[in-house]
N, CA and C atoms as a LAMMPS dump frame, in Angstrom:
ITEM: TIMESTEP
0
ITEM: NUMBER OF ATOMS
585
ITEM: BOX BOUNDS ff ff ff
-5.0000000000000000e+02 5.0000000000000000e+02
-5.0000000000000000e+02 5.0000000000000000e+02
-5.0000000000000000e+02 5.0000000000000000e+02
ITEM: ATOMS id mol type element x y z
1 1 1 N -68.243 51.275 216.424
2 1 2 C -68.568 52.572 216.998
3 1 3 C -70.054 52.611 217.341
4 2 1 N -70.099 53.59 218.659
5 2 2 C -71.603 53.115 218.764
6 2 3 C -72.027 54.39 218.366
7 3 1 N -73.635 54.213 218.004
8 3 2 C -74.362 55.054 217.443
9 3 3 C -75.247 55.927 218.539
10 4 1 N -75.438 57.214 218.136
11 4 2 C -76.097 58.085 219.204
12 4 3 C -76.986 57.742 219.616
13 5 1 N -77.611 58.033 220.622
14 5 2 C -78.93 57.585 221.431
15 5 3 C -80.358 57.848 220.644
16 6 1 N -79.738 59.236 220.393
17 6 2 C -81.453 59.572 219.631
18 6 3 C -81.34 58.874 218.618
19 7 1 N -80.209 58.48 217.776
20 7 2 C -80.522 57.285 216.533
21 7 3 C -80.89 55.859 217.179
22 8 1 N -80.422 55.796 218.025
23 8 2 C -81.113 54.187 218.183
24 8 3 C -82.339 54.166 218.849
25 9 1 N -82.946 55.678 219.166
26 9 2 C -84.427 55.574 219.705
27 9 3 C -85.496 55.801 218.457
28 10 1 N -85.018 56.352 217.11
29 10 2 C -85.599 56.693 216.47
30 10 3 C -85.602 55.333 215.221
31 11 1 N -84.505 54.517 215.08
32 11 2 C -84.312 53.256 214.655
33 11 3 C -85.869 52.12 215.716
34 12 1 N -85.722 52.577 216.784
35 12 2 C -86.542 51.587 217.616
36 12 3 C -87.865 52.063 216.826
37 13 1 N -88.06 53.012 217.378
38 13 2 C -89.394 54.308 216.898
39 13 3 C -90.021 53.648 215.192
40 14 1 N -89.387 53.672 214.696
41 14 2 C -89.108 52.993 213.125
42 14 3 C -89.53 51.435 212.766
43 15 1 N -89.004 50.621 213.87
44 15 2 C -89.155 48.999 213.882
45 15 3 C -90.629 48.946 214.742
46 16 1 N -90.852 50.042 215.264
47 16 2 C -92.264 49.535 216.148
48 16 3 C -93.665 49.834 215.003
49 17 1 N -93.491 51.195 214.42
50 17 2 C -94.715 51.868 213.748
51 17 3 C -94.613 51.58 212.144
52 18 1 N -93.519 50.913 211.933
53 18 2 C -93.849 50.65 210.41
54 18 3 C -94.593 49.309 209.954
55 19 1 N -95.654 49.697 209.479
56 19 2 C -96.884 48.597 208.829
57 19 3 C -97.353 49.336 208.314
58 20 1 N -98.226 48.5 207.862
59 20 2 C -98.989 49.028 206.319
60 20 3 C -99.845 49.951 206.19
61 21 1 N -100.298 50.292 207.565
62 21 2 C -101.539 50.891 208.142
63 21 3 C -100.814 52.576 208.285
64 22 1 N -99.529 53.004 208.77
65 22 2 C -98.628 53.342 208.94
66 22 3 C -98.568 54.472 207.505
67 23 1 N -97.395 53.344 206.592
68 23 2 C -97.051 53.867 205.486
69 23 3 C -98.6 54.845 204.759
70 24 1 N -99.709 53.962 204.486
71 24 2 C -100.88 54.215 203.584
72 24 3 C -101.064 55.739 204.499
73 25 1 N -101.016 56.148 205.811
74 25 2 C -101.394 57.046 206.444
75 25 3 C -100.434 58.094 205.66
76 26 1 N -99.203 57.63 206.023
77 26 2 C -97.836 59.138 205.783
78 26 3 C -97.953 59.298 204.17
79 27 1 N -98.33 57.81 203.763
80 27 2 C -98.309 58.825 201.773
81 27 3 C -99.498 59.495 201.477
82 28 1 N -100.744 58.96 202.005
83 28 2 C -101.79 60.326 202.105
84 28 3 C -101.363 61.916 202.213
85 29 1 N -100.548 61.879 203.418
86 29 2 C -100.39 62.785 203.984
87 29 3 C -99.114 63.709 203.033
88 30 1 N -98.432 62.458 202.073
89 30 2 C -97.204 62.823 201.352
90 30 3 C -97.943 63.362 200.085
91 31 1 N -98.7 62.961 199.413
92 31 2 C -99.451 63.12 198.122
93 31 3 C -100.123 64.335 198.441
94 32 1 N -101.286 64.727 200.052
95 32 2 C -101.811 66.082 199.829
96 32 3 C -100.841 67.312 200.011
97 33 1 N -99.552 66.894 200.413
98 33 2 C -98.455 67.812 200.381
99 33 3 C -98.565 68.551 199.38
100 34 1 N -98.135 67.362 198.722
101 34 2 C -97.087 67.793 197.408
102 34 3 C -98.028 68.333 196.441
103 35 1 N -99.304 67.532 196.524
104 35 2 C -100.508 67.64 195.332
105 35 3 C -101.446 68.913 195.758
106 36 1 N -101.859 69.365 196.647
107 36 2 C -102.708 70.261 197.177
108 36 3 C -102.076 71.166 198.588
109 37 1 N -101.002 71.166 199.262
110 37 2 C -100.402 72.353 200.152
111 37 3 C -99.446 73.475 199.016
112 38 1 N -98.845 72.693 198.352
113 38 2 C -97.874 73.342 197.973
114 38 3 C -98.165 74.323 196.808
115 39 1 N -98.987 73.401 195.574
116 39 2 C -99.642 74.312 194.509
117 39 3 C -100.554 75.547 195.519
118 40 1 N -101.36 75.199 196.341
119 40 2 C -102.31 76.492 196.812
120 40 3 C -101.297 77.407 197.653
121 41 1 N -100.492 77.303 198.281
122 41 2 C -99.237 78.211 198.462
123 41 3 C -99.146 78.922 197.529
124 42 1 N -98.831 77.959 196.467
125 42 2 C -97.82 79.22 195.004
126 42 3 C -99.447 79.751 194.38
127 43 1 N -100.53 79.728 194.69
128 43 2 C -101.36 80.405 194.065
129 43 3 C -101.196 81.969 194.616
130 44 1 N -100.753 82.314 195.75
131 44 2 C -100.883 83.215 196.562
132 44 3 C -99.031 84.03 195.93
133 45 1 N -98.651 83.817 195.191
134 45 2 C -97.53 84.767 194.419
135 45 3 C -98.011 85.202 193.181
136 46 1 N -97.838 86.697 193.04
137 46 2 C -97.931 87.409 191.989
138 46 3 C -97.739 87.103 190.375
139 47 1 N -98.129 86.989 189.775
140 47 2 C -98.095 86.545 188.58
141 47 3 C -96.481 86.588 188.359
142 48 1 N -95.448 87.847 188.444
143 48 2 C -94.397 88.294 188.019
144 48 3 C -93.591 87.008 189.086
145 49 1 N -94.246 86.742 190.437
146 49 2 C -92.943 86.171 191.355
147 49 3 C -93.107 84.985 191.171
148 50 1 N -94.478 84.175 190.411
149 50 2 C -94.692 82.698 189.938
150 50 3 C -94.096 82.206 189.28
151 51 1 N -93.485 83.398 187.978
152 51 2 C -92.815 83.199 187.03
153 51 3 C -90.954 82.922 187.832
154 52 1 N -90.189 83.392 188.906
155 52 2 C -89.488 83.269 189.635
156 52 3 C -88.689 81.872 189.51
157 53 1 N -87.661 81.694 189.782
158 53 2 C -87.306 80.143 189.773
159 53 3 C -87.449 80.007 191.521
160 54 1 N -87.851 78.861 191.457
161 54 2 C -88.093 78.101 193.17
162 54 3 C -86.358 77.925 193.518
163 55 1 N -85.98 78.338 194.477
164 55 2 C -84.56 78.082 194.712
165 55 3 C -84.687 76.702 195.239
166 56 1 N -85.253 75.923 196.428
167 56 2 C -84.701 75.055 196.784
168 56 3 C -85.187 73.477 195.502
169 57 1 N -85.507 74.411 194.796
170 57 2 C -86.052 72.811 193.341
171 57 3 C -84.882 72.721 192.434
172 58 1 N -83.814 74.132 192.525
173 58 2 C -82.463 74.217 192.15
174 58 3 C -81.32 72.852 192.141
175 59 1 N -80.955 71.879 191.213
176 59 2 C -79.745 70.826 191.951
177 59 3 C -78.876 71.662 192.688
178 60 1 N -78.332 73.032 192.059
179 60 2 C -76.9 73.142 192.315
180 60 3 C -76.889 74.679 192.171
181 61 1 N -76.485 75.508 192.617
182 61 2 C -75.749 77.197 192.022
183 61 3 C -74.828 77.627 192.995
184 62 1 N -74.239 78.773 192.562
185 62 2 C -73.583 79.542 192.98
186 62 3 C -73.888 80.612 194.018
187 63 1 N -73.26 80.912 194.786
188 63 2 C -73.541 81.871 195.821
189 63 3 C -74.535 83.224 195.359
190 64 1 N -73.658 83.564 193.941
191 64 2 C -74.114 85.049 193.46
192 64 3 C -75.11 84.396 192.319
193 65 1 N -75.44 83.313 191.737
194 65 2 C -76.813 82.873 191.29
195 65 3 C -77.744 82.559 192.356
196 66 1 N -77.228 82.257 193.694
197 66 2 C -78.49 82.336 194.659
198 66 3 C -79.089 83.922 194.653
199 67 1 N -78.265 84.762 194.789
200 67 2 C -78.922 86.003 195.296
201 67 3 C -79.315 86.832 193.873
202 68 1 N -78.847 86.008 192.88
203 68 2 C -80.041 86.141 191.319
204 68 3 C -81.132 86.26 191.723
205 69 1 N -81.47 84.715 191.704
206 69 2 C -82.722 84.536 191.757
207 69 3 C -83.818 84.655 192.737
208 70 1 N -82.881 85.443 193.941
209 70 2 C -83.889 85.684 195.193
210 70 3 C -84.417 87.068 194.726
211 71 1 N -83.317 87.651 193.921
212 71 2 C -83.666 89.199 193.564
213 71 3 C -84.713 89.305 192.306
214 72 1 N -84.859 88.237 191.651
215 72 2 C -86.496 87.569 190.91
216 72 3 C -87.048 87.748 191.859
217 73 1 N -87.612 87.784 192.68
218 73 2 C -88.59 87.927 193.748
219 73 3 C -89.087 89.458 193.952
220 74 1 N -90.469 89.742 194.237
221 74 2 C -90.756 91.346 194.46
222 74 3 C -90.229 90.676 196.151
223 75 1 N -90.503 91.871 196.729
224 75 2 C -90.429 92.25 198.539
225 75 3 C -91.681 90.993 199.298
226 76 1 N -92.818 91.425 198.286
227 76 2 C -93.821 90.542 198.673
228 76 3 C -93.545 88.963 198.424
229 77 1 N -93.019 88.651 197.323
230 77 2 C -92.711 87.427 196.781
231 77 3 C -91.519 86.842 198.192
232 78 1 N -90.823 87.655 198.478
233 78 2 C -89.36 87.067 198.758
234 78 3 C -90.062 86.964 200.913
235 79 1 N -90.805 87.563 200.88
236 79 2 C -91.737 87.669 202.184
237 79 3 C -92.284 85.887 202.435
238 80 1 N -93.269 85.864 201.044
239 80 2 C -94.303 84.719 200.975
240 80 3 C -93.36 83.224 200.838
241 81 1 N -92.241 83.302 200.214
242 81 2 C -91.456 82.554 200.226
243 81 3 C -90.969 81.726 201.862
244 82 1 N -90.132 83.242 202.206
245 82 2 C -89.907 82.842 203.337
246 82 3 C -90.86 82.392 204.468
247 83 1 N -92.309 82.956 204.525
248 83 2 C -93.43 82.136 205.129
249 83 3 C -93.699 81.058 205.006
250 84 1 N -93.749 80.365 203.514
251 84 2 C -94.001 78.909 202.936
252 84 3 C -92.648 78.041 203.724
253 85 1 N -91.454 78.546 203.763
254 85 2 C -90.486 77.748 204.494
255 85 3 C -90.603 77.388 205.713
256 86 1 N -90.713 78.353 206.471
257 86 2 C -90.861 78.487 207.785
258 86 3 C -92.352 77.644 208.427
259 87 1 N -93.271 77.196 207.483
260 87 2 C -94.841 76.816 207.743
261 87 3 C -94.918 75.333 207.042
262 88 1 N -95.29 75.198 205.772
263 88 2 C -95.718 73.885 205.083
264 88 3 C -94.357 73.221 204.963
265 89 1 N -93.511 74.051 204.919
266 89 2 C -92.387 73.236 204.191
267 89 3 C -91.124 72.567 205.565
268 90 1 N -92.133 73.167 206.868
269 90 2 C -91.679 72.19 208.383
270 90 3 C -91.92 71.306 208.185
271 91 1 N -93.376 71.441 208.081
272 91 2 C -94.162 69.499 208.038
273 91 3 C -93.988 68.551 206.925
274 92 1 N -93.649 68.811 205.573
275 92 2 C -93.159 67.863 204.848
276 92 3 C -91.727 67.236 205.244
277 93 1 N -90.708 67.401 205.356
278 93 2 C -89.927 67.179 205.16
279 93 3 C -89.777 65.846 206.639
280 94 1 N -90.887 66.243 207.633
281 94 2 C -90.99 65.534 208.914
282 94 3 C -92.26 63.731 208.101
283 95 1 N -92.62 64.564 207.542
284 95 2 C -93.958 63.828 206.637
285 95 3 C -92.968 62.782 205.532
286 96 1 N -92.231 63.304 204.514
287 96 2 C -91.542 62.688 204.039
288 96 3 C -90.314 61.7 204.649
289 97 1 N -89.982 62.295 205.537
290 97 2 C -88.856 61.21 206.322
291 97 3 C -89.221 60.178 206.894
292 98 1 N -90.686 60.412 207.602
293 98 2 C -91.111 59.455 208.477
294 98 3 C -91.858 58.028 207.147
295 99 1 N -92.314 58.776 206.004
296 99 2 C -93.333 57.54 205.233
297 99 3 C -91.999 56.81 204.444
298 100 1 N -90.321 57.848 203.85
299 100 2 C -89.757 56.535 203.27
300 100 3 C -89.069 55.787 204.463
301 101 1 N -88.935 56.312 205.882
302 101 2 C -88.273 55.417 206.839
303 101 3 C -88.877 54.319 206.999
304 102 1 N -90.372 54.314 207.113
305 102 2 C -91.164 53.514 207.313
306 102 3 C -91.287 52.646 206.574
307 103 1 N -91.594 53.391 205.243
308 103 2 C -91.392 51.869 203.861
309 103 3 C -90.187 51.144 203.629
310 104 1 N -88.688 52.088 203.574
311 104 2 C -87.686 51.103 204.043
312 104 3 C -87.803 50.366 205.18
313 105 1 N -88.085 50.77 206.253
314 105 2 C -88.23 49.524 207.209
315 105 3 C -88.886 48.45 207.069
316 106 1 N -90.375 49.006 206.773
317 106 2 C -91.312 47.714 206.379
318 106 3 C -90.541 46.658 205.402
319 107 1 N -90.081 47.118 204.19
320 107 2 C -89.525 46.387 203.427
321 107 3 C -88.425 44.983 203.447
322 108 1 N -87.306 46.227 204.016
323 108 2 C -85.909 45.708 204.287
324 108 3 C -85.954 44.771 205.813
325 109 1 N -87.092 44.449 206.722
326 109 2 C -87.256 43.822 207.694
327 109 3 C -87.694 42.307 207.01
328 110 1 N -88.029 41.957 206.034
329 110 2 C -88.16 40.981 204.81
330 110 3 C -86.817 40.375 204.675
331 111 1 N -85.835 41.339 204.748
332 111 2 C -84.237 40.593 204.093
333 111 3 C -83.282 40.387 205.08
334 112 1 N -83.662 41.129 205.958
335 112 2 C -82.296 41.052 207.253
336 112 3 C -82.904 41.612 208.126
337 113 1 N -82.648 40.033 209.345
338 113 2 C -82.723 40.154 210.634
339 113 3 C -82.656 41.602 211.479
340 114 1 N -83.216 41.515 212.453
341 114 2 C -83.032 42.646 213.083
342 114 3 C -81.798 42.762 213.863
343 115 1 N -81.38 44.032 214.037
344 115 2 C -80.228 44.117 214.476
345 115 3 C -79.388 44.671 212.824
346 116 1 N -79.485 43.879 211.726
347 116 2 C -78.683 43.757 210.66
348 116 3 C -78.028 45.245 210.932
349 117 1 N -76.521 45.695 210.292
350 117 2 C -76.544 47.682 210.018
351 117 3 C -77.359 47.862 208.496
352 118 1 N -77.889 46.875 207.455
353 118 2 C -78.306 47.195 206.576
354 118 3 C -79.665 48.054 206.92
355 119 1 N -80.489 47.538 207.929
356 119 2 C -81.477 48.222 208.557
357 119 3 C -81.198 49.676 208.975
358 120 1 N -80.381 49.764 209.605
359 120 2 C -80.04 50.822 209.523
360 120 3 C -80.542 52.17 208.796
361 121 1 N -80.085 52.037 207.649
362 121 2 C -81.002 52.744 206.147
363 121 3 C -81.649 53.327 206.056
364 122 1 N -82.888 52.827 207.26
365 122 2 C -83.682 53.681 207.577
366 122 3 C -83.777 54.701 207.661
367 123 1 N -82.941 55.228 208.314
368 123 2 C -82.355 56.436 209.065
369 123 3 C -82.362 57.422 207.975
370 124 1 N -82.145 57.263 206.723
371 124 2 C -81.414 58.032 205.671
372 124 3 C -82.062 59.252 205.114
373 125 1 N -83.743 58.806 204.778
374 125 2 C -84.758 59.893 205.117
375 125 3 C -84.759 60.753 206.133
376 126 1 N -83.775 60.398 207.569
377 126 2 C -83.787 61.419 208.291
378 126 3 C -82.783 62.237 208.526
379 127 1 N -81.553 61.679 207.577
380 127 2 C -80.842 62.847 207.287
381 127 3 C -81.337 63.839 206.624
382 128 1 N -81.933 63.093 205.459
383 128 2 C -82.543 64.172 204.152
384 128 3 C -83.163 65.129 204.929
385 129 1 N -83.839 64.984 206.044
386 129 2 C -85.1 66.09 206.584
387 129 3 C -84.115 66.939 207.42
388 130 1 N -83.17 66.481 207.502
389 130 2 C -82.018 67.213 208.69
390 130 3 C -81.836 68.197 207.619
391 131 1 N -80.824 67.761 206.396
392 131 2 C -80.415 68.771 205.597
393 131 3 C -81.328 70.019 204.743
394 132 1 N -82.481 69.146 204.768
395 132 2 C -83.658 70.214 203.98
396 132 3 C -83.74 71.345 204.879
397 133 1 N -84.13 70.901 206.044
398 133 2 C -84.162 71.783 207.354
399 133 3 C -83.38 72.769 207.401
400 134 1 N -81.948 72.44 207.725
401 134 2 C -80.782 73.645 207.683
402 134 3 C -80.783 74.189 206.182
403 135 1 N -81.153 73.933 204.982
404 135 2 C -81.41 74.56 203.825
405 135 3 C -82.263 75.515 204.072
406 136 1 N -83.441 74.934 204.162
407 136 2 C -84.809 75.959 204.765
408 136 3 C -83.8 77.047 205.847
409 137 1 N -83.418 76.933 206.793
410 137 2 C -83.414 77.938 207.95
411 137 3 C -82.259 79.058 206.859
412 138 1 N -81.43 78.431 206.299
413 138 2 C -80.347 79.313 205.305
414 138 3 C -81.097 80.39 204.621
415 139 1 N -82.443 79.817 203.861
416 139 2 C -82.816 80.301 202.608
417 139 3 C -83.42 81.745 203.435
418 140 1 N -84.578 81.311 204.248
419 140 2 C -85.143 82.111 204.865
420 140 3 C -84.344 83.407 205.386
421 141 1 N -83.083 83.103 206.561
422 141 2 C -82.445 84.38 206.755
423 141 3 C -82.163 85.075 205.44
424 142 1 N -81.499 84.602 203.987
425 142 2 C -81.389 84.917 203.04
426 142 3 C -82.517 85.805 202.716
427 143 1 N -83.156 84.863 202.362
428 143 2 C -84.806 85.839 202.123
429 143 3 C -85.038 87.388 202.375
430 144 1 N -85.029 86.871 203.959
431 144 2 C -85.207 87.841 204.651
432 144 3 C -85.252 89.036 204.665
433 145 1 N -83.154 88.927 204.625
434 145 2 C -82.54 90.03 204.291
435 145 3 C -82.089 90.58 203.386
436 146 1 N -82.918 89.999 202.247
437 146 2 C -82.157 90.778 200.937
438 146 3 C -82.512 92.355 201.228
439 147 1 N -82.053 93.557 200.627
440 147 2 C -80.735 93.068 199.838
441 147 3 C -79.363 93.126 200.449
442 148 1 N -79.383 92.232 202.139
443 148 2 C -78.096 92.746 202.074
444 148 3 C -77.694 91.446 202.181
445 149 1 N -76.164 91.332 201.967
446 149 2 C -75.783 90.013 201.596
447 149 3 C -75.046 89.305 202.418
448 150 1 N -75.154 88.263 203.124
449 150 2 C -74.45 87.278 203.556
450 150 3 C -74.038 86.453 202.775
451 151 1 N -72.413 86.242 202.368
452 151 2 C -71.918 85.644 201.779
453 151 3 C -71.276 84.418 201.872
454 152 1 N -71.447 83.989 203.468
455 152 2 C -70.907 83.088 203.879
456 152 3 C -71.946 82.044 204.301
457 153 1 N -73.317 82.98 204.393
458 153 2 C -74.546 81.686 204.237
459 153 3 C -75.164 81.658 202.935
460 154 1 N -74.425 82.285 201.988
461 154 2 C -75.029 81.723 200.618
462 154 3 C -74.038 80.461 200.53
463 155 1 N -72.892 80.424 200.86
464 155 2 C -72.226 79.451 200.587
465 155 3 C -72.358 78.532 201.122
466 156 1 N -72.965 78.562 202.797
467 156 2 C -73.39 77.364 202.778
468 156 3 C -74.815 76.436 202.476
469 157 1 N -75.651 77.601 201.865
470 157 2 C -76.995 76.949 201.528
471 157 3 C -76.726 76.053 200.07
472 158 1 N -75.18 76.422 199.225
473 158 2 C -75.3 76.117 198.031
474 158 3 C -74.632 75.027 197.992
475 159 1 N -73.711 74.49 199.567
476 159 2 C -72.996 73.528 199.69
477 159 3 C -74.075 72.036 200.534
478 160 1 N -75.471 73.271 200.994
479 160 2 C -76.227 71.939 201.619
480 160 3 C -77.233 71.545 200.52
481 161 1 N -77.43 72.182 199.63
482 161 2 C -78.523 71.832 198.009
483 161 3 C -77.926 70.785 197.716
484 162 1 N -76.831 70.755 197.196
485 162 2 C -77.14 69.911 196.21
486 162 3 C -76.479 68.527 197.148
487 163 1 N -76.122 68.45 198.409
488 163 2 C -76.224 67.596 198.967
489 163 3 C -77.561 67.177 199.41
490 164 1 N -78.475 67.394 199.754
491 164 2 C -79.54 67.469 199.649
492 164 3 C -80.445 66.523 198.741
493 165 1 N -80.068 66.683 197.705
494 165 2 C -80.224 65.557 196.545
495 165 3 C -79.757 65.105 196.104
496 166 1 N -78.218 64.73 196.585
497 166 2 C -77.736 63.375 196.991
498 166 3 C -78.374 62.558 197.335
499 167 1 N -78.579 62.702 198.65
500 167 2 C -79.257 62.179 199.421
501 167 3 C -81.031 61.819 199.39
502 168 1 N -81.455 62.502 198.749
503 168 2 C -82.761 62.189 198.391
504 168 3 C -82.475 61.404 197.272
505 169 1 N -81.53 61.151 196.067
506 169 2 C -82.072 59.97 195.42
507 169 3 C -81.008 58.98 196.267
508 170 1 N -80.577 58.906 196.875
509 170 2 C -79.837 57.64 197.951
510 170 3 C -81.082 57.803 198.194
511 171 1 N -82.133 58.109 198.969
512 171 2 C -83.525 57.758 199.801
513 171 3 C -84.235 56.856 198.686
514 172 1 N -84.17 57.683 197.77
515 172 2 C -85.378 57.012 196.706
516 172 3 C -84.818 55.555 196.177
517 173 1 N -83.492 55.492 196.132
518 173 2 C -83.121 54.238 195.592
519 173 3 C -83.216 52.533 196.681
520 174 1 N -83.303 53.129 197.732
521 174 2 C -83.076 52.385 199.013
522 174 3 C -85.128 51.586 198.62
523 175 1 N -85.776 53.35 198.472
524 175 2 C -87.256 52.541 198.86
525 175 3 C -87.349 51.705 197.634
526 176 1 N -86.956 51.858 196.201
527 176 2 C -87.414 51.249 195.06
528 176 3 C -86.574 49.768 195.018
529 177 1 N -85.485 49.667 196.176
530 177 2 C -84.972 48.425 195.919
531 177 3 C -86.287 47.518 197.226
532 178 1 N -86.519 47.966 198.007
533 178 2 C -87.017 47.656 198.377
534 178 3 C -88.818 46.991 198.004
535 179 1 N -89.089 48.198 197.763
536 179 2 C -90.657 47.692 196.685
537 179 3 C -90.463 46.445 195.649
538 180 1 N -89.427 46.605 194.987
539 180 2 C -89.058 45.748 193.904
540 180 3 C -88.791 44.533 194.636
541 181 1 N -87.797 44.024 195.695
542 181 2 C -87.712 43.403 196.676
543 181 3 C -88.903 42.948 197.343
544 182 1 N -89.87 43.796 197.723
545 182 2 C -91.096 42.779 198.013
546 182 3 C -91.906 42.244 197.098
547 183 1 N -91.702 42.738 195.772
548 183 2 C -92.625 42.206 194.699
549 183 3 C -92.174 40.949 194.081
550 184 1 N -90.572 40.675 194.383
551 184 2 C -89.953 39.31 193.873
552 184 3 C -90.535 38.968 195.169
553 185 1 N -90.476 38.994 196.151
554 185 2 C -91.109 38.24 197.46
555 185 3 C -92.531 37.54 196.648
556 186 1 N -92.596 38.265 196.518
557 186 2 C -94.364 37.733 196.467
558 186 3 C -94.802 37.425 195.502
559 187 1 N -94.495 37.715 194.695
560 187 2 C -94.903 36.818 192.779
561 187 3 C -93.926 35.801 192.5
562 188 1 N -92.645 35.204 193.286
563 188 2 C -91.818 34.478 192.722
564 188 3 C -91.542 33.457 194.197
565 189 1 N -91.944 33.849 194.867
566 189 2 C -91.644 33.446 196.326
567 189 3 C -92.793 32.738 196.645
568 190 1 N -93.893 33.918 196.345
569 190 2 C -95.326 33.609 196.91
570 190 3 C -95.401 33.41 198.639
571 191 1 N -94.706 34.836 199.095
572 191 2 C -94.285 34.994 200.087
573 191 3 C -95.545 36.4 201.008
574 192 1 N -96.148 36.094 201.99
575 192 2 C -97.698 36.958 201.935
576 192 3 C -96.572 38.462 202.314
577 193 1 N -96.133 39.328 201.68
578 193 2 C -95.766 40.595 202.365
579 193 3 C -96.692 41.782 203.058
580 194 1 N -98.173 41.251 203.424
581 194 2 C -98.479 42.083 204.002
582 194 3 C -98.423 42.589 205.979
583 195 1 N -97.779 41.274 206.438
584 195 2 C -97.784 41.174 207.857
585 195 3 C -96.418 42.597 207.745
């Protein structure tokens, strides 16, 4: 079966820009995310809405435990939320897809030829950013409109969570076989993995 166009332009996209120069750029960019966008965000919630549970850090709930814990939120809280989605939490998920596509590629271009479907793989970070995405756009209308209730997009924000992190440790396991994979390369091989 053949694969869609925009996947095999974004597979190309992937085999051209991944090097080392590359990766070191997107985990910069992954570390001030996570380490300095996101904490100074949550500085800007109320003592009462800090205390709040983060819904999308949730594995798993229920429709009517989603609209729990949105109702933890003041008006202002459930506002600032939905801003942080709609703003920082675009560019990570574009930030994160692109640095593990890249490190799986870099990696897994070590074990199999091009062309291989194991290469492929790549790709997998860009589901994750697909699904975070339609999570994000769920949460937000949610947000939004509390308190009135859509019950049929709580159900599906609670059916794209915890797929969601599925799929993110499928991402994470792909890059750590890989790292591990270049490190037998190169201490047992004595194989240069930096080209």
């Amino acid at each position: 079966m053949r694969e869609l166009p925009v996947l095999d332009k974004l597979s190309s996209l992937l085999d051209r820009v991944s090097n080392m120069r590359s990766i070191l750029i997107l985990l910069f960019l992954f570390l001030v995310t996570t380490m300095l966008i996101f904490p100074w965000v949550d500085t800007f919630y109320s003592p009462l809405d800090a205390q709040a549970h983060k819904i999308d850090t949730q594995y798993f709930y229920s429709p009517d435990e989603l609209y729990r814990i949105i109702g933890e939120y003041s008006p202002e809280g459930r506002r600032l939320y939905a801003i942080s989605h709609a703003t920082a939490d675009v560019f990570y998920p574009l930030v994160y897809a692109f640095f593990f596509g890249c490190a799986i590629t870099y990696c897994y271009r070590r074990f199999f030829k091009p062309g291989h479907p194991i290469q492929r793989l790549h790709l997998a970070p860009f589901a994750l950013m697909a699904v975070d995405y339609l999570e994000n756009i769920c949460l937000i209308v949610l947000l939004l409109l509390y308190p009135a209730r859509l019950t049929w997009l709580a159900v599906i924000a609670s059916i794209v969570t915890p797929v969601k992190w599925l799929i993110s440790l499928f991402t994470v396991f792909l890059f750590f076989v890989g790292i591990f994979g270049l490190l037998y390369l190169w201490l047992f091989r004595g194989r240069n993995i930096s080209r």
